[in-house]
C-alpha positions, 0 to 999 in steps of 0.5 A, spaced: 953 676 270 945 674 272 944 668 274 936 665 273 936 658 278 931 652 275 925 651 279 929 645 282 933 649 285 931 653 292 928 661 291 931 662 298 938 661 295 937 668 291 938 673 297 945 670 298 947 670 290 945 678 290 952 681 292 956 677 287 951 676 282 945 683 283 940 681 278 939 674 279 933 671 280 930 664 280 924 661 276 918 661 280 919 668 283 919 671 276 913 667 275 915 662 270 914 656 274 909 653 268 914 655 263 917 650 258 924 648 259 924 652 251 921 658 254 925 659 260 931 658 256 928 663 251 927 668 257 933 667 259 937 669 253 932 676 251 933 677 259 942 676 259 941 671 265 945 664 266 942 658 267 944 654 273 940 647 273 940 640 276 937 637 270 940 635 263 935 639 259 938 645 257 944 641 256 940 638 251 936 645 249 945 649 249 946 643 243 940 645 239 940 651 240 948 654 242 949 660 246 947 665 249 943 663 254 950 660 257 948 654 262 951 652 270 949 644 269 950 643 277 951 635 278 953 631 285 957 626 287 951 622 289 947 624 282 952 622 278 955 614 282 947 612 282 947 614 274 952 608 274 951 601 273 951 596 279 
């Protein structure tokens, strides 16, 4: 498996994905930094990579459009207790 990090996710993650997942890549240091949200997915399905995200859109593109690319939406737990109402 291939993961392509978001561009919300470090490039210096990379290295240390290398030995389990030889191959991964992160979207600015493939050059898709100005890349749409559609574009991105679209690269990562002609490309066979995984998509590891913080946002929600490519939660929203895998509804439109299914699988492949299959997506890693990553959420913590501070994300999710300040996306609750008071």
């Amino acid at each position: 498996m291939k993961l392509l990090l978001d561009e919300n996710l470090s490039r210096r993650l990379v290295p240390f994905l290398h030995a389990d997942y030889p191959g991964s890549n992160q979207v600015a240091l493939l050059g898709l930094e100005k890349a749409s949200d559609r574009e991105i997915w679209q690269y990562a399905k002609n490309n066979d990579f995984v998509i590891v995200t913080k946002d929600s859109d490519y939660h929203e593109l895998s509804i439109l459009y299914g699988a492949p690319p299959q997506i890693i939406w990553l959420k913590t737990k501070l994300e999710i207790n300040l996306r609750r109402p008071p």
